[in-house]
C-alpha positions as CSV (number, residue, x, y, z in Angstrom):
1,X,157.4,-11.7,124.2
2,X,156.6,-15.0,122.7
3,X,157.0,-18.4,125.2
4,X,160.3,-20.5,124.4
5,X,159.1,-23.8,122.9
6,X,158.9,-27.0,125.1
7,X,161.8,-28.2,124.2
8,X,163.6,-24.9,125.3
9,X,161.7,-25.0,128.7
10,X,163.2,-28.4,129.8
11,X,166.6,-27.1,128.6
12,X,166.0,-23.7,130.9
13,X,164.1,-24.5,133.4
14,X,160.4,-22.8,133.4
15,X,159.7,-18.7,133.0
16,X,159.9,-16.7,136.2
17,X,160.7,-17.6,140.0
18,X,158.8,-19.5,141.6
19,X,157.5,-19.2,145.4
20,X,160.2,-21.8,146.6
21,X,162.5,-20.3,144.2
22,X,162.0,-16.6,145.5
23,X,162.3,-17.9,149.2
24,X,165.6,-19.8,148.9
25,X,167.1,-16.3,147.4
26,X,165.6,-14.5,150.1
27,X,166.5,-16.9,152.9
28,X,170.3,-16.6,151.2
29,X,170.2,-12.7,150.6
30,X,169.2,-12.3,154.3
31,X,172.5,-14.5,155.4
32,X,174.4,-12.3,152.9
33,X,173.4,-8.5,153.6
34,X,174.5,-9.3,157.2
35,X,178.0,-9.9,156.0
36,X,177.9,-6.3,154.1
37,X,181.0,-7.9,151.4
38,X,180.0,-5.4,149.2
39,X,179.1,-1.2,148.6
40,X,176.5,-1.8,146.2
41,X,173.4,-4.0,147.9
42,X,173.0,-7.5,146.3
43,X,170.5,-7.4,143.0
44,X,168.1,-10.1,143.0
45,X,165.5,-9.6,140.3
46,X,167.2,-11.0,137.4
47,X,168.6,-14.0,139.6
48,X,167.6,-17.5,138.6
49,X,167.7,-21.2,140.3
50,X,167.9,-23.5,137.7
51,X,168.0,-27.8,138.4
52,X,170.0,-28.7,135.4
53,X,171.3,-32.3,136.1
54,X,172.8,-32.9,132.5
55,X,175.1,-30.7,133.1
56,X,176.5,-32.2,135.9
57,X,177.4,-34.9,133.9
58,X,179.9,-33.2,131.9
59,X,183.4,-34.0,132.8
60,X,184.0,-30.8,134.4
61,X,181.3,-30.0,136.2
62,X,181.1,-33.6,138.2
63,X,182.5,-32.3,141.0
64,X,180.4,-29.7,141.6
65,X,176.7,-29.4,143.8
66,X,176.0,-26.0,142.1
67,X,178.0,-23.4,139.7
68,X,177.2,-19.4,139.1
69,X,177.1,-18.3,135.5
70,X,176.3,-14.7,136.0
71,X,172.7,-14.1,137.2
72,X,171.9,-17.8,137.4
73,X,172.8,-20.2,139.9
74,X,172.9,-24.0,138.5
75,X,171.9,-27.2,140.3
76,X,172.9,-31.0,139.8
77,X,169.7,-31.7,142.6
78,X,166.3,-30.3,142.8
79,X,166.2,-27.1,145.0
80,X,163.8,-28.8,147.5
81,X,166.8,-31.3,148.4
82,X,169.9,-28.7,148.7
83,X,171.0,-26.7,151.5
84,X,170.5,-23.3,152.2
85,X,174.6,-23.2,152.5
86,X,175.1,-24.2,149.2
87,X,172.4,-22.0,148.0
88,X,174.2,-19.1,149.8
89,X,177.4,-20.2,148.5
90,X,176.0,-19.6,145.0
91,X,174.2,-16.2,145.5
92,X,177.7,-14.8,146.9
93,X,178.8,-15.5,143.9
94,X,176.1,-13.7,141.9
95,X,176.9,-11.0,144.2
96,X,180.6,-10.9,143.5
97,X,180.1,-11.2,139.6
98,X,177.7,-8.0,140.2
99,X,180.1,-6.5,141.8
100,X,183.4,-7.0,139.8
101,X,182.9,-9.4,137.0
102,X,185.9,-9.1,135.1
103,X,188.1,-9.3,138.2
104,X,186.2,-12.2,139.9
105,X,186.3,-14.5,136.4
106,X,190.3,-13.9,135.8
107,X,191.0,-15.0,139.3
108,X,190.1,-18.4,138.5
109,X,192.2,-18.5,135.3
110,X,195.7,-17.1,137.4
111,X,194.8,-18.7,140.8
112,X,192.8,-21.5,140.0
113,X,189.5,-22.9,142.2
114,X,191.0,-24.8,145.6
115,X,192.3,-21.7,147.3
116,X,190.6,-18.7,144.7
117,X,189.7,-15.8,147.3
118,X,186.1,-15.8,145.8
119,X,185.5,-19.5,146.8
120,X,187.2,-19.0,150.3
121,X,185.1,-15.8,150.5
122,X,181.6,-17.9,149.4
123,X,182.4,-21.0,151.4
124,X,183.2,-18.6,154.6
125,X,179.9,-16.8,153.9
126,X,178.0,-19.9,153.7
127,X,179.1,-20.8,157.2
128,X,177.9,-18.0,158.9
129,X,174.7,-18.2,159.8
């Protein structure tokens, strides 16, 4: 597989997870599995952290610290200056996508974000310690 060009990297982030990367996901995971949400265990080798503070700029995303897209969990700060709660918050959401995708994305189309049962369900999870 050929590198992305530079100008892709900045965009992206780099290639790969990297040690405070891998220990934030494990630190989360390990908050997580104790909760047991789900059958299936939570997958974590195709999970990214990515510090993306453009987007966070955008109109719609101004209000948020972090947002799930999938497999990747977005940041408006640098890893090294968020919390392990919000970094929690995130990977229950990877963990709910895996789980039921279709299902998870729809509830915020009919129910909307304040009261959606997969935010109360992350922001509960992120409490626990």
């Amino acid at each position: 597989m050929r590198p992305l060009p530079a100008s892709r990297r900045l965009v992206l982030g780099r290639r790969g997870q990297g040690t405070a990367e891998r220990a934030a996901l494990a630190r989360a995971a390990a908050r997580l599995e104790r909760l047991a949400l789900y059958p299936e265990p939570l997958r974590l080798e195709r999970v990214r952290i990515l510090h993306v503070p453009w987007l966070f700029r955008l109109p719609w995303f101004r209000r948020f610290a972090g947002y799930n897209m999938g497999h990747l969990i977005l940041l408006a700060r640098p890893l090294a200056d968020v919390s392990d709660d919000l970094v929690t918050h995130e990977l229950c959401h990877v963990w709910q996508d895996q789980d039921h995708r279709l299902r998870m994305w729809l509830s915020y189309i009919v129910k909307g974000y304040a009261q959606n049962p997969h935010e109360v369900e992350a922001r509960l999870a992120a409490r626990r310690r």
